[in-house]
Structure formats: C-alpha cells, structure tokens
C-alpha positions as a Markdown table, in Angstrom:
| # | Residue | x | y | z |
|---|---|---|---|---|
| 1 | Unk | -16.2 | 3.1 | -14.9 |
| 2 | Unk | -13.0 | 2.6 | -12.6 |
| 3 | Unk | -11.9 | -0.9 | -11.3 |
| 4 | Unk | -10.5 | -0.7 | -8.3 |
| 5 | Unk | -8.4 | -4.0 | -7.0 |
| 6 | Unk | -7.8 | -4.3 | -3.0 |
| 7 | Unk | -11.2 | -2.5 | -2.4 |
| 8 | Unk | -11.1 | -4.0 | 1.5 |
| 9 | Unk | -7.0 | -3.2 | 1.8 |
| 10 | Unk | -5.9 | -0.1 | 3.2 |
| 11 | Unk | -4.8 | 1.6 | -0.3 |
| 12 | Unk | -7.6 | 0.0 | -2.3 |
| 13 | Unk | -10.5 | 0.7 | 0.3 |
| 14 | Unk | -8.9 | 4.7 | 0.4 |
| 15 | Unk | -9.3 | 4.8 | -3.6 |
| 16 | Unk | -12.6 | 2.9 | -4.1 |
| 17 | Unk | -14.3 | 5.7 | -1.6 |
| 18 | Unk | -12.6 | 8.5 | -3.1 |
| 19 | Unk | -14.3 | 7.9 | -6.1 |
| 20 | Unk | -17.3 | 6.9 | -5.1 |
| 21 | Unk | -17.2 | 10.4 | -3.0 |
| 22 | Unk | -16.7 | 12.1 | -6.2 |
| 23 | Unk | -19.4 | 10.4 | -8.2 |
| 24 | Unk | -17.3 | 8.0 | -10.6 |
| 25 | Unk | -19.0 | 4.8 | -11.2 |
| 26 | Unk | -16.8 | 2.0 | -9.5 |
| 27 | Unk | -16.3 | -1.3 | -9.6 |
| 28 | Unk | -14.5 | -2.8 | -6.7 |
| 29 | Unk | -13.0 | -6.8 | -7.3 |
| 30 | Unk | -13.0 | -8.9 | -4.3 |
| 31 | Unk | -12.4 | -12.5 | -3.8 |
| 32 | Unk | -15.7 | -13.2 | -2.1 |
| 33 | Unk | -18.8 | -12.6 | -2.3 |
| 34 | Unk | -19.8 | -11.6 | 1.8 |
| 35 | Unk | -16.9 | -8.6 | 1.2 |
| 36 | Unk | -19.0 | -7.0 | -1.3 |
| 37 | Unk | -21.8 | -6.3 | 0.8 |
| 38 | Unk | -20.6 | -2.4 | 2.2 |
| 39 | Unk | -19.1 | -1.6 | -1.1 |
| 40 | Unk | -22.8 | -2.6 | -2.9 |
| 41 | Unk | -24.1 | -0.1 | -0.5 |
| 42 | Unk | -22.2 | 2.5 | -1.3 |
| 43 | Unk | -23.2 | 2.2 | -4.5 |
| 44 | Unk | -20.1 | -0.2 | -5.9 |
| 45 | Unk | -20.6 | -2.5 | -8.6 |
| 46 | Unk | -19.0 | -5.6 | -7.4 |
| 47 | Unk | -16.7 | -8.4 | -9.0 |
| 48 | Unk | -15.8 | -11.6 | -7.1 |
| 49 | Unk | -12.8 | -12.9 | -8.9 |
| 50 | Unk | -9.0 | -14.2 | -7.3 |
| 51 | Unk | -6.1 | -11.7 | -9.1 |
| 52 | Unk | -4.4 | -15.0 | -9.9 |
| 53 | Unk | -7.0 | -16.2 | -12.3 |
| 54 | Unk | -6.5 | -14.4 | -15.1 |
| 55 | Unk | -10.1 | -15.2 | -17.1 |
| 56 | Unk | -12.3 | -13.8 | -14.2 |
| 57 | Unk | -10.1 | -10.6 | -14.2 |
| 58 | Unk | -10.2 | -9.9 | -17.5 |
| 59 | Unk | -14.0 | -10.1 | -17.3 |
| 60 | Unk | -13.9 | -8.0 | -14.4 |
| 61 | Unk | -12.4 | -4.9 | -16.1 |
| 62 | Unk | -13.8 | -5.2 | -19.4 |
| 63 | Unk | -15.8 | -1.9 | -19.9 |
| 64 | Unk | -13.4 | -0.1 | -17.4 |
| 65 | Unk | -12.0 | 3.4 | -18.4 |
| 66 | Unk | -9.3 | 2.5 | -15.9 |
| 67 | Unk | -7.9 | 0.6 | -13.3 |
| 68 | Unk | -6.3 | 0.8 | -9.7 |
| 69 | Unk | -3.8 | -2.6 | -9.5 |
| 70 | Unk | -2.2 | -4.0 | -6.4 |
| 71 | Unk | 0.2 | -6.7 | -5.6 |
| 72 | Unk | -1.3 | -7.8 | -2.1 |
| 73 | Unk | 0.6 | -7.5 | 1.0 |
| 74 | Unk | 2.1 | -11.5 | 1.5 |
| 75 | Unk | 0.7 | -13.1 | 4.1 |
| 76 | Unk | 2.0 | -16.8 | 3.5 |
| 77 | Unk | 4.1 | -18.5 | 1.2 |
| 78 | Unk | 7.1 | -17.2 | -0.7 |
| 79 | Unk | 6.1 | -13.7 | -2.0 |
| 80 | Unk | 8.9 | -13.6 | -4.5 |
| 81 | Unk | 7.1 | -16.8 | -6.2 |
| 82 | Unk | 3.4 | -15.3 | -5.6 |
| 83 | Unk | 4.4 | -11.8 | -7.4 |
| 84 | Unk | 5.3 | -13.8 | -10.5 |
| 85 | Unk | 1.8 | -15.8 | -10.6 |
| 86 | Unk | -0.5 | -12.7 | -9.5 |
| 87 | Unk | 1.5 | -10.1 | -12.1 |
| 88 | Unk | 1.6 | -12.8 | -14.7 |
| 89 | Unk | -2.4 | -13.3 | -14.3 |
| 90 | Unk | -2.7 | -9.7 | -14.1 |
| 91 | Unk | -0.7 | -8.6 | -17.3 |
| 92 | Unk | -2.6 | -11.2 | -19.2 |
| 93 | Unk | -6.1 | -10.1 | -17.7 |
| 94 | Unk | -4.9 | -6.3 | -18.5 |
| 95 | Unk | -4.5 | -7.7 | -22.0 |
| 96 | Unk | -7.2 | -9.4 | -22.9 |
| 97 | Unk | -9.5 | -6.5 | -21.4 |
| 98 | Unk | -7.9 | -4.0 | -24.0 |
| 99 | Unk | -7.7 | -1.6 | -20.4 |
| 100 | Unk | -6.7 | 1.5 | -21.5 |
| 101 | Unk | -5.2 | 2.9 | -18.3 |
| 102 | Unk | -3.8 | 1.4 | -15.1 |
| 103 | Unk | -2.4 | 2.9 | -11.9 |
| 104 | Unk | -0.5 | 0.1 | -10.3 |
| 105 | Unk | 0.7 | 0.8 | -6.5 |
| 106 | Unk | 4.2 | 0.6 | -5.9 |
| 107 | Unk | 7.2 | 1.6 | -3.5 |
| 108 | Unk | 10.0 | 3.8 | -3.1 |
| 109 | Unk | 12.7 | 1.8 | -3.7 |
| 110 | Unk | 11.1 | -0.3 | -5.7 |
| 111 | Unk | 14.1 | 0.5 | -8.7 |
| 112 | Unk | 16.0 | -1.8 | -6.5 |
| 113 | Unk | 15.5 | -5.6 | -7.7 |
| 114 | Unk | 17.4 | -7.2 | -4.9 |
| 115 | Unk | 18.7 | -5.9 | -1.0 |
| 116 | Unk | 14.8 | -4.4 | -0.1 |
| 117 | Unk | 13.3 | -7.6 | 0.5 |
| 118 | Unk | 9.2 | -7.6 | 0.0 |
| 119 | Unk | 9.9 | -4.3 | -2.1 |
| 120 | Unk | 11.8 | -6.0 | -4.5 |
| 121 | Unk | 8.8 | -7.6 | -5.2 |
| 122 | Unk | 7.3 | -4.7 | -6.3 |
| 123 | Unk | 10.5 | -4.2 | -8.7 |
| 124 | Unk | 9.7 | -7.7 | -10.3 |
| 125 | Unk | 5.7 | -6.4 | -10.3 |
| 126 | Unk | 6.4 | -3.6 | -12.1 |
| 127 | Unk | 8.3 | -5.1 | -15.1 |
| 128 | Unk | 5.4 | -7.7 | -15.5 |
| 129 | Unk | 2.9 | -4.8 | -15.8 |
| 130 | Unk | 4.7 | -2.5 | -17.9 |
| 131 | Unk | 2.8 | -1.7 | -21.1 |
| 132 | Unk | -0.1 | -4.1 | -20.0 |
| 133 | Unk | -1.9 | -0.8 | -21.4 |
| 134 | Unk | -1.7 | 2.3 | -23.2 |
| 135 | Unk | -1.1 | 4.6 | -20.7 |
| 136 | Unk | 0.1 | 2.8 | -17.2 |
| 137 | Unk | 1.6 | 5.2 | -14.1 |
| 138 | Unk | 3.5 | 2.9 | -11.3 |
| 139 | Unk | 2.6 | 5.3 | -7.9 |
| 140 | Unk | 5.7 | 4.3 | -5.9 |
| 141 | Unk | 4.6 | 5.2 | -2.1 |
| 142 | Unk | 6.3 | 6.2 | 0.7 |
| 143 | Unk | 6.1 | 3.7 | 4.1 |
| 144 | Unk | 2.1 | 4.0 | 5.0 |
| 145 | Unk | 1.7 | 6.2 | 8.2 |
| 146 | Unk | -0.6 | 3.5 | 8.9 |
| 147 | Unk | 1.3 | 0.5 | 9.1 |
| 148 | Unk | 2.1 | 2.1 | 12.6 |
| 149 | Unk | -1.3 | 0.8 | 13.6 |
| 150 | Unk | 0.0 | -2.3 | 13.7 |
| 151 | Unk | 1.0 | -1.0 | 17.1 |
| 152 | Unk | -1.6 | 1.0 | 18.1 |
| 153 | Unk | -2.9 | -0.7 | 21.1 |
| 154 | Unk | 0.8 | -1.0 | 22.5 |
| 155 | Unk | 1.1 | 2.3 | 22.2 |
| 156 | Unk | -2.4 | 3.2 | 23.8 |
| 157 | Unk | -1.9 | 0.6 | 26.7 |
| 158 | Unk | 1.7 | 1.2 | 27.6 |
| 159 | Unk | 3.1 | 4.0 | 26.0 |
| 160 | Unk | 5.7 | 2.3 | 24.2 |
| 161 | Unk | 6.1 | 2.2 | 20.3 |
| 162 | Unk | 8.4 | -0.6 | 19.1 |
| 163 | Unk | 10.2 | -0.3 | 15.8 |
| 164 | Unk | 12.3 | -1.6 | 13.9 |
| 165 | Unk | 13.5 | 1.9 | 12.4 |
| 166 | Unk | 16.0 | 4.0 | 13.5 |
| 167 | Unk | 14.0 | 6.3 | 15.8 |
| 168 | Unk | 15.4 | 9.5 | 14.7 |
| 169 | Unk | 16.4 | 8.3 | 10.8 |
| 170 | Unk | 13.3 | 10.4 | 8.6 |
| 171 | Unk | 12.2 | 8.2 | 5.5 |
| 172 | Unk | 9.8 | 9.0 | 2.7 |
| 173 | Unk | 6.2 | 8.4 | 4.5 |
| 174 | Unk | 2.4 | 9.0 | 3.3 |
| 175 | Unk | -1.0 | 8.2 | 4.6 |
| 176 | Unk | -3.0 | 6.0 | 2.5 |
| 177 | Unk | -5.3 | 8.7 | 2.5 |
| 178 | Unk | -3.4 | 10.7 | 0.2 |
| 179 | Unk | -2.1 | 7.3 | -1.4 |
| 180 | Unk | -6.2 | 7.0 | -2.5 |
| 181 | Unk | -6.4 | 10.8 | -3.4 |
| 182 | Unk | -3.5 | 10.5 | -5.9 |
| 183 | Unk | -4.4 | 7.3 | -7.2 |
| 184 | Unk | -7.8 | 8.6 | -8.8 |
| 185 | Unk | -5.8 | 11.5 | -9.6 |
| 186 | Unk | -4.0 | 10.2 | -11.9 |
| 187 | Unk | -6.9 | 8.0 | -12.9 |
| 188 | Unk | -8.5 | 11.4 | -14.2 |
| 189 | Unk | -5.2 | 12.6 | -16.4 |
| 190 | Unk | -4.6 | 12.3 | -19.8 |
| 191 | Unk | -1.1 | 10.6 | -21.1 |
| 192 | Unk | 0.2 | 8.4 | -23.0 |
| 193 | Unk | 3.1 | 5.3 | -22.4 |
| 194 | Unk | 4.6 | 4.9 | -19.2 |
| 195 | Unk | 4.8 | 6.9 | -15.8 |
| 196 | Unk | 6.6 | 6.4 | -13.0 |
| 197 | Unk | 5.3 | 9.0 | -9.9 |
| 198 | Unk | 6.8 | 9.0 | -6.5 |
| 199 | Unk | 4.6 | 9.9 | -3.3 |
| 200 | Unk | 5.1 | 10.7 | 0.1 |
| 201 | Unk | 3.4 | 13.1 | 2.6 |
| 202 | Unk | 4.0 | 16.7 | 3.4 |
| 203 | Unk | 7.5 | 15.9 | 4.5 |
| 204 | Unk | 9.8 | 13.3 | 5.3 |
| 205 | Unk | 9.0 | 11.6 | 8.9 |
| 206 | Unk | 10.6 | 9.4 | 11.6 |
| 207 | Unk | 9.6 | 7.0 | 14.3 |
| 208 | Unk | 10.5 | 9.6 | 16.9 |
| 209 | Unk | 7.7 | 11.8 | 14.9 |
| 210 | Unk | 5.4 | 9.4 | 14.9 |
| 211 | Unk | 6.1 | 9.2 | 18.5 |
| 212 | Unk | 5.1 | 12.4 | 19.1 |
| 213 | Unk | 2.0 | 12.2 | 17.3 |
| 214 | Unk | 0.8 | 9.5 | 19.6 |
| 215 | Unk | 2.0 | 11.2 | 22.2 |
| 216 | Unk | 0.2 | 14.9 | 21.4 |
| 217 | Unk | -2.8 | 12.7 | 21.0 |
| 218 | Unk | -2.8 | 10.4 | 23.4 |
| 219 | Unk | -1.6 | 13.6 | 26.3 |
| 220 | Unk | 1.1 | 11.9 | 28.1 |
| 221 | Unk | 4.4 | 10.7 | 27.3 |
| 222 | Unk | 4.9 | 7.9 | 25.0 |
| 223 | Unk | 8.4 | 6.6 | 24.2 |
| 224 | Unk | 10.0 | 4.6 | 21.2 |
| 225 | Unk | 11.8 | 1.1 | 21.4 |
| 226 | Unk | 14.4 | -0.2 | 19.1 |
| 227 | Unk | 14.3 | -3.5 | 18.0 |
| 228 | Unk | 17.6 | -4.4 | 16.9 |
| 229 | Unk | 18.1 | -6.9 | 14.1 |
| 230 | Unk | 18.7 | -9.8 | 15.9 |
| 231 | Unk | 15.3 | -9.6 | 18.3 |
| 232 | Unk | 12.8 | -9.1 | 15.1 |
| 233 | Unk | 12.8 | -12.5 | 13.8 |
| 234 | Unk | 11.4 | -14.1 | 17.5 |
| 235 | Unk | 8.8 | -10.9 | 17.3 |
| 236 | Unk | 7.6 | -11.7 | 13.9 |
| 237 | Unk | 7.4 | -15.7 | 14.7 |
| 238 | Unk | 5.4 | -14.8 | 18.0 |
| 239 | Unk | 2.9 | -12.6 | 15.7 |
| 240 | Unk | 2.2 | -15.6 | 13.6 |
| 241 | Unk | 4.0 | -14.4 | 10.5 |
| 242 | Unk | 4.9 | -16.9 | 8.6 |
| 243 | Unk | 8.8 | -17.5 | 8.3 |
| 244 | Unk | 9.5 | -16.9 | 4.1 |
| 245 | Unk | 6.8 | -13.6 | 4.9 |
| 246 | Unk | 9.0 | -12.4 | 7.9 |
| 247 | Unk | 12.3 | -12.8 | 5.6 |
| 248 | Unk | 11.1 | -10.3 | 3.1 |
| 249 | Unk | 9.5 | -7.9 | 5.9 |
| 250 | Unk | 12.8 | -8.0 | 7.6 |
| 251 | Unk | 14.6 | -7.5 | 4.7 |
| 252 | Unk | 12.7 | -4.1 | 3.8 |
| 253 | Unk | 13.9 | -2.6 | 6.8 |
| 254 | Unk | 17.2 | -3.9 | 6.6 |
| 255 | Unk | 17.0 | -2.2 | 2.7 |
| 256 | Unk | 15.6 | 1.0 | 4.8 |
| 257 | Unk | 19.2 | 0.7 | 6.9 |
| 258 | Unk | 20.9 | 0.5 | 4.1 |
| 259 | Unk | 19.7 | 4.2 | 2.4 |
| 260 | Unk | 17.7 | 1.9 | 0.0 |
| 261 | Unk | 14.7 | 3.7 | 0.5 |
| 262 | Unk | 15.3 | 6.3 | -1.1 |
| 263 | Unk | 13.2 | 8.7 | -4.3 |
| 264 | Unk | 14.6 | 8.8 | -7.7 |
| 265 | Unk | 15.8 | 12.2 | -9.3 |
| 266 | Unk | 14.2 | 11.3 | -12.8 |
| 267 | Unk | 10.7 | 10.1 | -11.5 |
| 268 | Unk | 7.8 | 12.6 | -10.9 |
| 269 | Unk | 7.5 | 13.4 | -7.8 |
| 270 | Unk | 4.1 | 14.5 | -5.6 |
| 271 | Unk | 3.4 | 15.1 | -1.7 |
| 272 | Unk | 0.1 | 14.5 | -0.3 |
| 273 | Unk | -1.4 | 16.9 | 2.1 |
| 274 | Unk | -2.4 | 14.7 | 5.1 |
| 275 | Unk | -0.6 | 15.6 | 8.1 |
| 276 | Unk | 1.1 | 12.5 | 10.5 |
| 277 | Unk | -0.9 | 13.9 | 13.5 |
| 278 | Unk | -4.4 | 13.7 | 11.0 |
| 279 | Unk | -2.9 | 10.5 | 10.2 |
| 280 | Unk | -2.3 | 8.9 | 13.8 |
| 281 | Unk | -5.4 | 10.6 | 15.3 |
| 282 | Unk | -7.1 | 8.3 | 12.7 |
| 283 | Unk | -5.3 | 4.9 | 14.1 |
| 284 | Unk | -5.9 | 6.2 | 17.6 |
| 285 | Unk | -9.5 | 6.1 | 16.9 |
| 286 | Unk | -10.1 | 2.7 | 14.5 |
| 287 | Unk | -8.4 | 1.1 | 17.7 |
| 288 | Unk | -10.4 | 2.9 | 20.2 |
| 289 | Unk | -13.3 | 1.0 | 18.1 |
| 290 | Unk | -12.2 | -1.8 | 18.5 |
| 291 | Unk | -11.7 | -2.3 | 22.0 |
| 292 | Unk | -14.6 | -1.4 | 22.9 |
C-alpha cells in the first residue's frame, strides 16, 4: 500500500495514477470527502484528513509500505509560517505511523535556506522531514513544464507568453509527468537513511523553448514577453494572489536571476524522458477543454 499526499495537485495526481496504472494498491489523502470520488473509481482507497493535523495523518498512513509527501503550493497566508505547521504535523504523523519510506517532493535550489523565496520553504521542509523514516529520498524538481499553463489561454488567444524569466536563460525543467514516474520509482527501491535526488527533463529548457513549443503546436507565430521586476507585483495583485504569496513567488524568480537555481554536484541526479513539446501539447489540450 502507497499513500500518496496531493492526489488532486499536479505532482500528486501524476504519482497516484502511475501507480494505480501499474497495479500498486493506493491510498490517496485529501482534505474532503467530494475530492475522493474519481480517485474511489479508479480504484483508490481514500483518506480525508488536513496535512496539518497530525492524528488523522498518522492514521492515514498506518499500513503504508511508503509514502509520496508534499508541502502544498501557498495560496494565502505567510508560507514561511505554514511550512513550519504542515512539516511539523507531518514529521510527527510520519512518526507515529512507524512509515518505513517517504518520497518528499522538493526543488532545485532548495539547499539554499534564504534568497529563493517560496523554495526556501522547501529548504526549511526538508530539515523537518529528515529521518521522519528509515529510508526518506527528498526529489528536488526542476521548474514544472506545466506551470506554463498558467498562461495557456494567453498564449492560445493572442500569441503572447509572458514571463518573468529571462527568455533565452535555460534552467533545470521537468514535466510532472516524469516528476510522477520517478516518484513511484523510487518508491519501488531498496535503501537505507537519507537520499537527496535531483530531477529535470531531457535537457535544460528556456522560455524562448517553451515558446516554440506553443508555437509548433499551435502553427503560427507566438512570441515571449518579459516582465521586468518592477511590473510583476501589479500582475500578481490583479490575479488575486495574495500579497505575503506574491513575495515568495517573486522571490523564486528573482533566486532564478540570481543563478540560485541551480543542481548540486554531490546529489544524485536523474532526467525524465518527457519531451517539452509532449509536455505543452498536453496544456494546449486541458485548455482546449476548458473553453469549450
């Protein structure tokens, strides 16, 4: 049995169907009840417990043979303050389930605790999980291809992508498709103590390469926009983020500027085999969906 966390995010979702594809018994943890109803289809067991309460956790991976752990995305509040309750709950709940192996998603650049903004969250996340259980691996990930479908419909409707990268600076990317594959992969090893395993796709990308995936796809032009740092706050605010939320987003890519984003020589190191244009054909799609 593998407890997945995040079942209805884009990592967790790729990782709970990846082993439901291979046959694994799977138990996906959401925080309501309604959300469970396509993963109980597919043949999920399902858990309805909040990561920050550390009894219901426990109880949901009791029995597990291992477990896929997330830090959610922020969406409000001070995420710096949120990581600390959610991996406190979640070291204790690792604890008092005896879990004898965890995968816990993580970033490149994540060995950074300060000047990455939300990924130093992940640097804080992983020193509250480490040796929550015998065998742990932290999967630091490139930037997911499909955060770019944040901008999907822009793209389709006027052949513009903004960004607040560089266009032509390549950074470590991957598609949360492989992000799934590697995560049950490393489910299914044997070790002991701690890992720490970078992973990006087939090679390093830019926003000019994502450009031209959307471009190859879409068959006409499509050109990239640079936001500069001083017009992304106003963006953010006029998407609804919420201010502390925008600070650490912003922060990320002013980390990703400053060469912070960056693999470590010492850490393993693995590439996925999802392609950008497999990737953005994908987004292209899901947004085709749904606006129809």
């Amino acid at each position: 049995m593998y407890v997945v966390l995040g079942a209805n995010g884009r990592a967790g979702g790729e990782a709970a169907r990846a082993l439901i594809e291979r046959g694994e018994a799977v138990r996906v943890v959401l925080r309501r009840r309604e959300q469970g109803e396509k993963w109980a289809d597919l043949g999920a067991e399902v858990a309805v417990a909040s990561i920050e309460d550390a009894e219901a956790i426990a109880d949901a991976l009791k029995g597990a043979s291992g477990a896929f752990l997330i830090n959610p995305p922020p969406v409000s509040g001070d995420p710096y303050t949120r990581t600390e309750e959610l991996g406190t709950a979640l070291a204790v709940a690792a604890r008092r389930a005896h879990l004898p192996k965890a995968v816990v998603l993580s970033s490149i650049g994540a060995q950074h605790a300060s000047g990455t903004g939300v990924i130093a969250t992940l640097n804080r996340f992983e020193a509250l999980l480490d040796r929550v259980a015998p065998s742990i691996a932290f999967m630091r990930s490139g930037y997911f291809v499909e955060t770019w479908g944040e901008m999907a419909e822009t793209v389709m409707s006027e052949s513009v992508l903004p960004t607040f990268i560089e266009p032509s600076r390549k950074i470590p990317m991957v598609s949360t498709i492989d992000v799934g594959r590697t995560a049950i992969t490393l489910l299914g090893e044997e070790w002991t103590g701690k890992r720490v395993v970078e992973l990006t796709g087939p090679e390093d990308w830019s926003a000019g390469d994502v450009v031209s995936a959307f471009a190859e796809i879409l068959g006409r032009p499509v050109k990239s926009v640079f936001v500069p740092p001083e017009g992304r706050a106003a963006l953010l605010a006029e998407e609804g983020v919420p201010a502390e939320v925008a600070d650490a987003l912003l922060g990320m890519y002013e980390g990703i500027a400053n060469g912070l984003f960056t693999r470590q020589n010492d850490n393993e190191h693995r590439r996925g085999t999802t392609s950008l244009t497999t990737a953005i054909e994908r987004l292209v799609a899901k947004a085709h969906r749904a606006g129809r």
